[in-house]
Kinemage of the C-alpha trace (Angstrom):
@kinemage 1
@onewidth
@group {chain A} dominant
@subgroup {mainchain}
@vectorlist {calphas} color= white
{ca unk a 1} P 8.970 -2.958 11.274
{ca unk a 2} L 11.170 -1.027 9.072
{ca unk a 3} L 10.751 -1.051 4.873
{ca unk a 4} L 13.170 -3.875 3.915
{ca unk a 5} L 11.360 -5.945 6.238
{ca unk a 6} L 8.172 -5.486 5.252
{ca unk a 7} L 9.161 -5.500 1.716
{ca unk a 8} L 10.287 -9.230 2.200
{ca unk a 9} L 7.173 -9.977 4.378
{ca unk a 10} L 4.804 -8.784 1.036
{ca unk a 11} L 6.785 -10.695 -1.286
{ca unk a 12} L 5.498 -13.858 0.244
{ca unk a 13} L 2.454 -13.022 -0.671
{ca unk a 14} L 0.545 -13.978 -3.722
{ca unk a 15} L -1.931 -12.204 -6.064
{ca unk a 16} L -4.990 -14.056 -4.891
{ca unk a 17} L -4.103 -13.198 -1.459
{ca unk a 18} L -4.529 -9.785 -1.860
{ca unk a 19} L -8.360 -8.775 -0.812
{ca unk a 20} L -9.899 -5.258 -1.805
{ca unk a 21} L -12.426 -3.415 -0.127
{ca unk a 22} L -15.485 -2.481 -1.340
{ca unk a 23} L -14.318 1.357 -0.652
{ca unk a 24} L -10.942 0.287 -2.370
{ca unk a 25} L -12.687 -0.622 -5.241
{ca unk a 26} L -14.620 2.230 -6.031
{ca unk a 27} L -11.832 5.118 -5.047
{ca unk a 28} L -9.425 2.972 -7.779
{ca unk a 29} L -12.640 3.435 -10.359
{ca unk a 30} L -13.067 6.894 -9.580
{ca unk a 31} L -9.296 7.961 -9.453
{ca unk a 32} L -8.414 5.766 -12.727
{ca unk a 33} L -6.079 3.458 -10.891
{ca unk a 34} L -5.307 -0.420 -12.249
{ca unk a 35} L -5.949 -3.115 -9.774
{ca unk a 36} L -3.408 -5.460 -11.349
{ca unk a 37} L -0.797 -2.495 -10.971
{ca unk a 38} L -1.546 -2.403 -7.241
{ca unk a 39} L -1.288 -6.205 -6.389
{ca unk a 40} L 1.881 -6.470 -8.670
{ca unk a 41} L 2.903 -3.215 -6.327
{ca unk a 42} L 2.485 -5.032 -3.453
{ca unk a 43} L 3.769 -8.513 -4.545
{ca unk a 44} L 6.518 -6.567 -6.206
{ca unk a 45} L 7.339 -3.561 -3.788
{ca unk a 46} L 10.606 -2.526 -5.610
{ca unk a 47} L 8.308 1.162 -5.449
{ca unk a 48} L 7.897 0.881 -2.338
{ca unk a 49} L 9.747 4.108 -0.314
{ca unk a 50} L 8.310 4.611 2.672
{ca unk a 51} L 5.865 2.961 5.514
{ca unk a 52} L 4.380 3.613 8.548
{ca unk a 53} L 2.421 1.372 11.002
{ca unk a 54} L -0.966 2.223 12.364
{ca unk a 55} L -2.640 0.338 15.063
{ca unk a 56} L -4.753 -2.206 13.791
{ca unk a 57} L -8.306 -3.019 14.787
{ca unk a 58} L -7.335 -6.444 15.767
{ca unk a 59} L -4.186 -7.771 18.169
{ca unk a 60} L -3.402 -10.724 15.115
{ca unk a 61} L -3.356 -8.122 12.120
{ca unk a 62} L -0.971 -5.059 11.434
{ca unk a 63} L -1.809 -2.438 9.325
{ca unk a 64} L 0.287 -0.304 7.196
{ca unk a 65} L 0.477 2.863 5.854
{ca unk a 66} L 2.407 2.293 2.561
{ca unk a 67} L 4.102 4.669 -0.391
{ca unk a 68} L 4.975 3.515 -3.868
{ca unk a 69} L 7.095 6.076 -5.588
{ca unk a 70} L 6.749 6.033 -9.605
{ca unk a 71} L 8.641 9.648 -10.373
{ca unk a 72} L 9.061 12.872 -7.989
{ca unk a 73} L 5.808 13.839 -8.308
{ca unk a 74} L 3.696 10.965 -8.651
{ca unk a 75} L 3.111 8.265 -5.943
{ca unk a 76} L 0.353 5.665 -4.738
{ca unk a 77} L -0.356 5.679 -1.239
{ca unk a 78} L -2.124 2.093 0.237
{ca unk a 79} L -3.311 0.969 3.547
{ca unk a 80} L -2.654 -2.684 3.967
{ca unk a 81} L -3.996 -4.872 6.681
{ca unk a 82} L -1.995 -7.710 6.806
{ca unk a 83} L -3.617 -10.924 9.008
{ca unk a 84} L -2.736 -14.064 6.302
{ca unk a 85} L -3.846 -12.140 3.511
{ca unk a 86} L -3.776 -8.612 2.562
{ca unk a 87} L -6.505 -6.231 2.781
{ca unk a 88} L -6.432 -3.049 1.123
{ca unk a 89} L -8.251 -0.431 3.057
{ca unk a 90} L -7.941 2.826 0.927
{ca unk a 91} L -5.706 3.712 -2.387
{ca unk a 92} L -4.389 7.334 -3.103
{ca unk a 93} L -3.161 8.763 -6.122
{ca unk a 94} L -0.871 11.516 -5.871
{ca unk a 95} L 0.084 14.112 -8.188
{ca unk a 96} L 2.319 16.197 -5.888
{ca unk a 97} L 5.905 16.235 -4.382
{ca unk a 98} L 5.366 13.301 -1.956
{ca unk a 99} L 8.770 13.505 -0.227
{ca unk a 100} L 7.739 16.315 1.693
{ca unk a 101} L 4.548 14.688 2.997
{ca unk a 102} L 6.694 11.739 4.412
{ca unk a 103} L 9.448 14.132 5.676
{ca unk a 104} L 6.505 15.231 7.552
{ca unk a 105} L 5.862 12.166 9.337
């Protein structure tokens, strides 16, 4: 799936349908990151730059690896399971020149 494709899929979703993990939780507590900001992120995803797919546990979900620019040296990186909802797996905050890590890939 490429990233205007998924960006259209997300905006279907809703706030309520976004689910966090336990792990999610605490990483966005420990790393001073707004839960709001992330679901509008991901119901929004004009950030959005760059994804990735992963193989998914399950053959009715795909998973996502996801990057939300907000300047050249600051972006969030989420991993979304999508299957009806969206589950957030893991949050990063990044402080560093993230084009070069998705050049990489």
């Amino acid at each position: 799936m490429n990233l205007e494709e998924l960006k259209n899929k997300l905006r279907k979703y809703k706030k309520k349908d976004i689910i966090f993990t336990k792990h999610t939780e605490i990483r966005a507590l420990s790393r001073n990151m707004n839960l709001d900001e992330i679901k509008e992120n991901i119901i929004n995803p004009k950030k959005l730059v760059f994804c990735k797919e992963q193989d998914a546990e399950n053959p009715n979900e795909k998973k996502y690896e996801c990057y939300f620019a907000y300047s050249e040296n600051h972006c969030h990186k989420y991993v979304l399971v999508l299957n009806g909802k969206i589950i957030i797996v893991t949050i990063i905050d990044i402080n560093r020149n993230w084009q070069r890590i998705i050049q990489r890939k």
